[in-house]
C-alpha positions as CSV (number, residue, x, y, z in Angstrom):
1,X,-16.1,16.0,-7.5
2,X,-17.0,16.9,-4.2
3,X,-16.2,16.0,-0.2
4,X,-18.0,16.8,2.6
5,X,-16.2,16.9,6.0
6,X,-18.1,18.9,8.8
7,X,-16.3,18.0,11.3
8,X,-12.8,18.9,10.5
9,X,-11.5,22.5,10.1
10,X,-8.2,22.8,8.3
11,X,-6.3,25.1,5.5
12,X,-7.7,23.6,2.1
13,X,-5.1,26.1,0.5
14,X,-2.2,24.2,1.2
15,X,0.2,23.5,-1.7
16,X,1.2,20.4,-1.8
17,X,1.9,17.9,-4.6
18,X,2.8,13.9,-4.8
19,X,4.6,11.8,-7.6
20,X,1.8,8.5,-7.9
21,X,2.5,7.1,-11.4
22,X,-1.2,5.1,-10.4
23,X,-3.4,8.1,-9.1
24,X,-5.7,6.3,-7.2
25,X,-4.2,6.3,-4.0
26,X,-3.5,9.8,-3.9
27,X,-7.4,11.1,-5.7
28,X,-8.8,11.7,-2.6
29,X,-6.6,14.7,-1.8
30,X,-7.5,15.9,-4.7
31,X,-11.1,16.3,-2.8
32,X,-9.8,17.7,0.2
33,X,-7.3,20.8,-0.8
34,X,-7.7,22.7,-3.2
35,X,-4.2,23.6,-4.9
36,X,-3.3,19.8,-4.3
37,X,-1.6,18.4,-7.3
38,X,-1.1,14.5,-8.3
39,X,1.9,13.6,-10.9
40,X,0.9,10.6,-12.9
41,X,1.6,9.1,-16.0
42,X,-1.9,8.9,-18.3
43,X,-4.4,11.0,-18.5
44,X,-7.7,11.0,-16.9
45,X,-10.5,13.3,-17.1
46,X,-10.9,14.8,-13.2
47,X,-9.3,17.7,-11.4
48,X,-8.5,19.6,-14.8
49,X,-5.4,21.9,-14.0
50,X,-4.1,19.6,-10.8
51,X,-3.8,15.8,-12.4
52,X,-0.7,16.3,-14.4
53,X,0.7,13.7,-17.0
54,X,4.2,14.4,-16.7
55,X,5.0,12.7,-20.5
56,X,3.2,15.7,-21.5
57,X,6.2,17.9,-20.1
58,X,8.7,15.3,-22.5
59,X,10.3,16.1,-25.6
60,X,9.9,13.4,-28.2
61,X,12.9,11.8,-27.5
62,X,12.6,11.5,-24.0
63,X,11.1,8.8,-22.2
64,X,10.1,8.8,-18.6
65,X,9.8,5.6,-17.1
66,X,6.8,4.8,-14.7
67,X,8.9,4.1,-11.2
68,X,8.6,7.4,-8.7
69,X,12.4,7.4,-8.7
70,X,12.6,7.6,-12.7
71,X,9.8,10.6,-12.6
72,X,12.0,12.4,-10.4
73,X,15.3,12.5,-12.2
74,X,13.5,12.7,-15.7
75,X,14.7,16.2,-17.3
76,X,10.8,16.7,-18.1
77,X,10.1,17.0,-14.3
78,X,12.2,19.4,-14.1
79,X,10.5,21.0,-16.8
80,X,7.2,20.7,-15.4
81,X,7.9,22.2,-12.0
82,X,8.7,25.4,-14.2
83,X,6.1,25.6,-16.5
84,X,3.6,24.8,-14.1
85,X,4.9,27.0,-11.0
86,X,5.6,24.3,-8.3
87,X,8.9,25.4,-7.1
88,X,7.0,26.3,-3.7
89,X,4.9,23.5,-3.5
90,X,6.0,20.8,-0.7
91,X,6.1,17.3,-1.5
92,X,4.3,14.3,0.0
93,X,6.8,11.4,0.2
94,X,7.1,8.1,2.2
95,X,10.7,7.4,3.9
96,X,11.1,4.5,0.9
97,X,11.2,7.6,-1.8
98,X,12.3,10.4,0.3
99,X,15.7,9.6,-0.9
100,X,14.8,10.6,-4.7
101,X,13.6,14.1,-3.8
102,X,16.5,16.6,-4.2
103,X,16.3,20.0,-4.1
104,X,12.4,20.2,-2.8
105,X,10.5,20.8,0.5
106,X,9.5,17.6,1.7
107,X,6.7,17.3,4.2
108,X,8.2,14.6,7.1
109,X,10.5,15.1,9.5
110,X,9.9,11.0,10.2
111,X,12.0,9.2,8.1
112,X,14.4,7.9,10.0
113,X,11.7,6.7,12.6
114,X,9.7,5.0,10.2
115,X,12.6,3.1,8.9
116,X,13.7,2.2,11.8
117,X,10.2,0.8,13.6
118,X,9.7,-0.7,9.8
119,X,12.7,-3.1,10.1
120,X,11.3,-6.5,11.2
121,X,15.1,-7.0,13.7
122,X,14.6,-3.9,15.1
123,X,10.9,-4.0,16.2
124,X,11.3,-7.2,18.0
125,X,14.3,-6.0,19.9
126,X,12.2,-2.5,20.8
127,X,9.6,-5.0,22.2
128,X,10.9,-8.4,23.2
129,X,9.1,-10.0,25.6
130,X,6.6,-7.2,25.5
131,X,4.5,-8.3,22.1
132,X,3.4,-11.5,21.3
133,X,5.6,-12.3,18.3
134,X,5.3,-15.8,16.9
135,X,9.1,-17.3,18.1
136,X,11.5,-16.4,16.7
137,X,15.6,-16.2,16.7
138,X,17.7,-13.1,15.6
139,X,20.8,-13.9,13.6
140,X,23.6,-12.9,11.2
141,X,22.7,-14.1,7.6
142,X,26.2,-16.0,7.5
143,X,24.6,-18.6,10.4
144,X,22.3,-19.9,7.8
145,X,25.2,-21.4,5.8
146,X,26.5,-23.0,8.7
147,X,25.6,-27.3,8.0
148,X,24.0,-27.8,11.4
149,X,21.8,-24.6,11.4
150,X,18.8,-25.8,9.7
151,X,18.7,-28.0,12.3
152,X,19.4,-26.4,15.2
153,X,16.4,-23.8,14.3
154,X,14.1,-26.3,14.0
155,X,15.0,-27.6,17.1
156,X,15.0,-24.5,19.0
157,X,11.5,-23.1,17.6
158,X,10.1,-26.6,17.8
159,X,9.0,-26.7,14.1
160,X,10.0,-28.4,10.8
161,X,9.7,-25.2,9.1
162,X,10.4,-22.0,9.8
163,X,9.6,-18.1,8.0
164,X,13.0,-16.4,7.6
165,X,12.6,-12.6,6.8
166,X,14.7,-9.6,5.7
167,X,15.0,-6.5,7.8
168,X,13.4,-4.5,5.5
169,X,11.1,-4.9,3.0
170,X,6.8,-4.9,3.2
171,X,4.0,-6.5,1.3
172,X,6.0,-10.3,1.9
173,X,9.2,-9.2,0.0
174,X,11.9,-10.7,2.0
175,X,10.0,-13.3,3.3
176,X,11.1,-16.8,2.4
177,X,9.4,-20.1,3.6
178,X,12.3,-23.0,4.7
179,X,11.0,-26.6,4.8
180,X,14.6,-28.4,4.1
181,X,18.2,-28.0,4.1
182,X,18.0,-27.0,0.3
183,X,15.2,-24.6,0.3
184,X,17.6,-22.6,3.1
185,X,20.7,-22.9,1.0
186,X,18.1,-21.4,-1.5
187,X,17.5,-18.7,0.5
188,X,20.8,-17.8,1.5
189,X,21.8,-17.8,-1.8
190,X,19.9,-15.5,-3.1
191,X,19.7,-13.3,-0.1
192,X,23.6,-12.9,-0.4
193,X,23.2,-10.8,-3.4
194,X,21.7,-8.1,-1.6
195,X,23.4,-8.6,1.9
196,X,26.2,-8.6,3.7
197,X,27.1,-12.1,6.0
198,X,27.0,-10.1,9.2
199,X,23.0,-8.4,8.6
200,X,20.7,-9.3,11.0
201,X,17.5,-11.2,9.9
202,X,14.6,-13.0,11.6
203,X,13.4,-16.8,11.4
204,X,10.5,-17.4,13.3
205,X,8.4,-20.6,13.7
206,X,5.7,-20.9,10.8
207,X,2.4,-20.6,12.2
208,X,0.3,-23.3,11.2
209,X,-3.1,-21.6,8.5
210,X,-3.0,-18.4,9.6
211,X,-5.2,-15.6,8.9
212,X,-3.9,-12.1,8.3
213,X,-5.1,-9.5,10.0
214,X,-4.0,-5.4,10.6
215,X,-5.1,-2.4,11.8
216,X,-4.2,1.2,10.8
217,X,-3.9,4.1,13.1
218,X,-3.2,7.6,12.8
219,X,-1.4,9.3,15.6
220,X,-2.7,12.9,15.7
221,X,-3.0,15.7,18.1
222,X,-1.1,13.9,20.5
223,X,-3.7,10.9,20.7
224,X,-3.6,7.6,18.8
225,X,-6.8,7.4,16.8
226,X,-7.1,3.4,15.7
227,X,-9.2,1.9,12.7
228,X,-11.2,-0.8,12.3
229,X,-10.0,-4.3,11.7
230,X,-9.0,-5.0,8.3
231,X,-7.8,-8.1,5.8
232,X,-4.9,-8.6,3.2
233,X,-5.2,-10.3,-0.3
234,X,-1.5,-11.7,-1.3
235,X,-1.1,-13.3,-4.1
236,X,-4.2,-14.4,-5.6
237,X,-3.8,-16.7,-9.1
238,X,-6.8,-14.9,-10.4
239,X,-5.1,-11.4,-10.4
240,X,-1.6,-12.1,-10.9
241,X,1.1,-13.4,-13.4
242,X,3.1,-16.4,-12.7
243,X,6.4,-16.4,-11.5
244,X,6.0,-12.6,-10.4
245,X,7.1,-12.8,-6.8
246,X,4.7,-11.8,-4.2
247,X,2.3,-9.7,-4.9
248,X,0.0,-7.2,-2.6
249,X,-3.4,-8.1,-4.1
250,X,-6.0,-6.1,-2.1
251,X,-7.6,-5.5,1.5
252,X,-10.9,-5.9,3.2
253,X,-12.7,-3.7,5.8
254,X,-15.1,-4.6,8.4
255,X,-15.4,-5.3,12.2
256,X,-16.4,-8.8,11.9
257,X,-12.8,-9.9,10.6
258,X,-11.8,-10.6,13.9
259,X,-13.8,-11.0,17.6
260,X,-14.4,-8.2,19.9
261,X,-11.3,-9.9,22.5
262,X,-9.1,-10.2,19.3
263,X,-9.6,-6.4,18.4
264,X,-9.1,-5.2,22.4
265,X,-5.8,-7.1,22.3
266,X,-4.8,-5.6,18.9
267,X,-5.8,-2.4,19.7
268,X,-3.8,-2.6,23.0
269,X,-0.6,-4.0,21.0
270,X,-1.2,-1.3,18.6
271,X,-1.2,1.8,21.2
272,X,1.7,0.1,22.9
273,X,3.8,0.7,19.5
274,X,2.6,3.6,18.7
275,X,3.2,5.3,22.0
276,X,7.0,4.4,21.9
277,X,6.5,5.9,18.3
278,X,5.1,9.3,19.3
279,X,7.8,10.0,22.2
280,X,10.3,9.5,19.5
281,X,8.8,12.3,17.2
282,X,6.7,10.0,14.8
283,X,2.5,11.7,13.4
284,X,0.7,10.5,11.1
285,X,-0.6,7.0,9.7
286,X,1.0,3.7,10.6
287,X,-0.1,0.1,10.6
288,X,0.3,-3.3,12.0
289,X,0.3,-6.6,10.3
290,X,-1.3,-9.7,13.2
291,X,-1.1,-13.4,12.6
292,X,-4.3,-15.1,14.0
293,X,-3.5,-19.1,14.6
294,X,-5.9,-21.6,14.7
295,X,-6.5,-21.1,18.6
296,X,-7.5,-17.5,18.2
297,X,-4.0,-16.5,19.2
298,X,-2.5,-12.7,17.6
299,X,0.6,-12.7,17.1
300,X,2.3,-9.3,15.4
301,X,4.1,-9.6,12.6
302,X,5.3,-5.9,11.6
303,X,5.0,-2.6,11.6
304,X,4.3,0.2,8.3
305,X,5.1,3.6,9.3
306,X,3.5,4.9,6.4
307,X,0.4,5.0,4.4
308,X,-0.5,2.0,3.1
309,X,-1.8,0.1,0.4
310,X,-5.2,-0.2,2.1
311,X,-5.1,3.4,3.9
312,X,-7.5,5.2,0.6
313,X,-10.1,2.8,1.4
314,X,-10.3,2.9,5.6
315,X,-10.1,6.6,4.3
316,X,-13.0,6.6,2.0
317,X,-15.0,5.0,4.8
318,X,-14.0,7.5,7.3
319,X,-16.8,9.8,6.5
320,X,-16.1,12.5,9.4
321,X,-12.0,12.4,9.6
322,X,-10.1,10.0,7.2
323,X,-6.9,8.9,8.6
324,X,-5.3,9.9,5.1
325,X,-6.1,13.7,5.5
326,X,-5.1,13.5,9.3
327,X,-1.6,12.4,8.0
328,X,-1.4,14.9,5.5
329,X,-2.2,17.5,8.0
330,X,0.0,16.4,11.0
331,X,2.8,16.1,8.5
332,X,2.5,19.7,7.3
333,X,2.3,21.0,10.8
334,X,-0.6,22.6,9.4
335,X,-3.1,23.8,12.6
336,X,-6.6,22.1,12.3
337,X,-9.6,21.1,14.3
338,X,-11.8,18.3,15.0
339,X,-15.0,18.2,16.4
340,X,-16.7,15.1,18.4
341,X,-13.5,13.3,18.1
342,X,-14.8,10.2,20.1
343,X,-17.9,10.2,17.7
344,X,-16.9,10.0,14.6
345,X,-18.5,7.8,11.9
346,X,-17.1,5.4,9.9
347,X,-19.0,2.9,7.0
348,X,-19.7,-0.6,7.5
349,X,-17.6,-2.4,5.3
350,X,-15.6,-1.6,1.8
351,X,-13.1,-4.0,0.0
352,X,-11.1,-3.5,-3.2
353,X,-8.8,-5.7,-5.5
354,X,-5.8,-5.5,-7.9
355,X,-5.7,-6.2,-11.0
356,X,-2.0,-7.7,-13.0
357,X,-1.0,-7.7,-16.4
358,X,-0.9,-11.8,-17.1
359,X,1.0,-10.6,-20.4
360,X,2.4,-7.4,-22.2
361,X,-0.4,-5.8,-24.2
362,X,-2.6,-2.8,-23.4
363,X,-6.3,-2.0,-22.3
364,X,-8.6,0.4,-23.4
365,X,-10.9,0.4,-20.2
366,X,-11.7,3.5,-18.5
367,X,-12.0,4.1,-14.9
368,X,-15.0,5.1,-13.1
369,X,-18.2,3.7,-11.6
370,X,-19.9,0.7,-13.0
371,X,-23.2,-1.1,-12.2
372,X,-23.5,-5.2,-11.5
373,X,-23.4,-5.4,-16.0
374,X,-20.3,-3.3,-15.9
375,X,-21.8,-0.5,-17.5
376,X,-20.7,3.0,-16.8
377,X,-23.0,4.9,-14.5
378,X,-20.9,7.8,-13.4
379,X,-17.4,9.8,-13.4
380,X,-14.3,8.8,-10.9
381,X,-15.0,10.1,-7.4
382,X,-18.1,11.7,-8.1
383,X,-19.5,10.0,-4.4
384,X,-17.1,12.2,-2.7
385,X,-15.1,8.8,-2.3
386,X,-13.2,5.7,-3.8
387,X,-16.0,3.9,-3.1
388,X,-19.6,3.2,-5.0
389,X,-23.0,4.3,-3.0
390,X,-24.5,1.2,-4.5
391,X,-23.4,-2.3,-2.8
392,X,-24.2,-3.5,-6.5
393,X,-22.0,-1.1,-8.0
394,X,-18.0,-0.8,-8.6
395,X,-15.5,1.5,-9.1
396,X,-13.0,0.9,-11.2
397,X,-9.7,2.8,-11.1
398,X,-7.0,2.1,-14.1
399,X,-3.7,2.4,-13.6
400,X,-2.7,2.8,-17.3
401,X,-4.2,4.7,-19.8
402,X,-6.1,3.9,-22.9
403,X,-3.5,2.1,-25.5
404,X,-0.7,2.1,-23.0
405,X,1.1,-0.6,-23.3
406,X,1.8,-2.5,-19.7
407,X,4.8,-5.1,-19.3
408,X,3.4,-8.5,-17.5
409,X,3.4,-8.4,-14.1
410,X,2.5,-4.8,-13.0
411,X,-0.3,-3.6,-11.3
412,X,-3.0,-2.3,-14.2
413,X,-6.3,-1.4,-12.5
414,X,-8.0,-0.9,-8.7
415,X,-11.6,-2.3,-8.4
416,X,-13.4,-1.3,-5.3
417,X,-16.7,-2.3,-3.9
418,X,-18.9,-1.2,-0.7
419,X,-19.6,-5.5,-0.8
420,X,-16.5,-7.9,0.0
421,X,-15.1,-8.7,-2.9
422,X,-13.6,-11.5,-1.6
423,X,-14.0,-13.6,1.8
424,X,-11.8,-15.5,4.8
425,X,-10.7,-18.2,2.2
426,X,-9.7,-15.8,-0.1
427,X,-12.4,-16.9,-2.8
428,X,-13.5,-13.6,-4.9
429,X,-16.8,-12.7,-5.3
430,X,-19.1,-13.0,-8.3
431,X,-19.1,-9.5,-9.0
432,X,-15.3,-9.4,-8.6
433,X,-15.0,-11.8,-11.4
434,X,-17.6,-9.4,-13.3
435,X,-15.0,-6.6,-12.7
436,X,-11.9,-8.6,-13.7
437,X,-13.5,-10.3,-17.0
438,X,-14.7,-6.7,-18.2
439,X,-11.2,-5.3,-18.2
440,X,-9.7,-8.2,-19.1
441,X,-12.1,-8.6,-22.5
442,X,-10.5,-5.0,-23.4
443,X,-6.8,-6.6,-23.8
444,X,-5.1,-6.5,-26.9
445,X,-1.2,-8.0,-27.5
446,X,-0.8,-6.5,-30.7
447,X,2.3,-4.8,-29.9
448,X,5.9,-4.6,-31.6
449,X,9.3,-4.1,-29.9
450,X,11.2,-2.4,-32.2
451,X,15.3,-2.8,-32.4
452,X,15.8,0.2,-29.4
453,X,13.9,-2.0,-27.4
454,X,11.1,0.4,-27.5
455,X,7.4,-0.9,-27.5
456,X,5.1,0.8,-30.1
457,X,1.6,0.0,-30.5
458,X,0.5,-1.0,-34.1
């Protein structure tokens, strides 16, 4: 493994560790510091000493689940952090898992601002009449049930049907599409289970074939540094079960996703949030999510204050200053330097996909880098980066081990490609399907659940 970055000067001695049951969004700071330590769930063969497998720290009668908040209170982290001498190490969390760490130095210090500039109410009351949201009305979630409301709404946001959304809650959970009287009592139904009659939530006028568009940037150094435009994959029948919910599928990267007056406006809408962000205390990564209509129109939709799911690839394109390190290091108030900040170079285009489990069964396919036949042509990370040299080429990052058996429905490998490995109509490429059929031919279901409702291979 190796990572070349000339132009930034920092502490690569800094001990710091993060719970990523899937790896792959935390490998590349196994390039960039040198004590940095990842706490996963398989094996695989890189950064020997600093990729730990915490079911390796279990007694036989253990069993540590795969969730970050399941790792966490296991008795064999615990165990771990012992044996392995991490009781001085700080932890990397989000403000979604902060609240599972106990009794461990925490890098942060933003929590409460990312949650708060995360919730869909609050960020159109911080900005109403300031950002062009699509239209929208703010209500209690006991309105809906109201007889007359449905119609009312529709009246009042000039639509037939209308988007009604959650507070909280990213990647399209808590999003619900209304298009009668029965889809709302639906929605209200099974929103009720969660919340209380008197929380706020948003319904705003569906916009008519939208695209999806964001941009990521990373306040840092007092400036706000701000990517290039990027693309969501949601839900794509190729890649995911049936009946799983919504499901965050992949991104794209590459200026052409949008026109050049599309990305000045988004940039501007960007720096105006992220200035009200940085005088209340918020560094680091954060991201917007844009509707594009028909006419060209942006519209925002909402705000990550975190790291996202596409941050490891605008990262692995970064090739002077990757947003992701930048986060780590504003985090840690850890003193770095940069040089040529207004020159620093970023690759073309990158694109990656995600992979479900259709059914329970396991996969014996390893990660690393694979040529157009899907044959193995070199280790995980070995360019420095998620990504291949070769446009041709893929990497392949699992998410489960060899054998492991994966429930349907959950995430089980990471393809990514310097190519687009899938386009504006959400069509995957050729060599995405190459990907997807080679993992997929390694799928066996010859599995057993046993009366403890254990699953053992046979």
């Amino acid at each position: 493994m190796n990572s070349h970055l000339p132009k930034v000067r920092y502490d690569k001695s800094l001990r710091l560790l993060t719970v990523r049951p899937g790896i792959w969004k935390a490998a590349l700071s196994l390039l960039w510091f040198d004590n940095f330590k990842v706490i996963t769930v398989f094996d695989v063969p890189i950064a020997p000493g600093r990729l730990l497998n915490i079911n390796h720290f279990a007694t036989k009668s253990e069993r540590v689940g795969r969730l970050v908040k399941d790792i966490y209170s296991s008795k064999a982290f615990a165990r771990m952090v012992q044996r392995e001498q991490l009781q001085d190490y700080v932890h990397i969390v989000n403000h979604k898992t902060a609240k599972h760490v106990q009794g461990y130095a925490m890098l942060g210090g933003i929590d409460e601002i990312a949650a708060r500039y995360e919730n869909k109410v609050n960020i159109r009351k911080f900005f109403e009449g300031r950002l062009p949201f699509p239209k929208y009305r703010i209500l209690q979630l006991g309105m809906l049930a109201e007889h007359d409301t449905y119609a009312r709404l529709c009246h009042e946001l000039g639509v037939d049907d209308f988007v009604v959304q959650t507070g909280s809650g990213g990647g399209g959970r808590g999003t619900f599409f209304v298009s009668d009287v029965q889809e709302m009592a639906q929605v209200v139904a099974l929103l009720s289970e969660s919340l209380s009659p008197s929380d706020s939530i948003v319904v705003s006028a569906r916009i008519a074939h939208p695209q999806e568009r964001s941009l990521q940037a990373c306040i840092a150094q007092g400036r706000i540094h701000i990517g290039v435009p990027q693309a969501q994959l949601i839900r794509h029948k190729d890649l995911v079960s049936e009946g799983k919910g919504v499901q965050f599928c992949g991104g794209r990267i590459e200026a052409g996703l949008v026109s050049a007056t599309q990305y000045q406006k988004a940039k501007e809408i960007v720096r105006a949030i992220g200035t009200m962000m940085m005088r209340e205390g918020y560094k680091g990564v954060f991201g917007v999510d844009f509707l594009v209509d028909e006419t060209g129109e942006l519209y925002v939709l909402e705000v990550n204050a975190r790291l996202t799911g596409i941050t490891p690839l605008l990262s692995s394109l970064q090739v002077d200053a990757p947003f992701m390190l930048l986060h780590i290091l504003e985090l840690a108030d850890s003193q770095y330097e940069i040089a040529d900040l207004d020159q620093l170079t970023i690759r073309e285009s990158g694109s990656f996909i995600i992979l479900y489990a259709k059914q329970m069964g396991s996969y014996n396919f390893l990660s690393g880098i694979y040529n157009d036949k899907m044959q193995p042509i070199g280790p995980p990370l070995e360019t420095g980066s998620l990504l291949p040299e070769n446009s041709t080429d893929v990497f392949v990052g699992m998410r489960v081990g060899p054998g492991e058996v994966v429930e349907r429905g959950k995430a089980i490998a990471y393809i990514y490609a310097t190519s687009q490995l899938f386009d504006d109509t959400e069509q995957l490429s050729d060599q995405a399907y190459k990907a997807i059929r080679a993992i997929q031919d390694t799928f066996s279901n010859r599995v057993l659940i046993n009366v403890d409702k254990n699953v053992i291979m046979y």
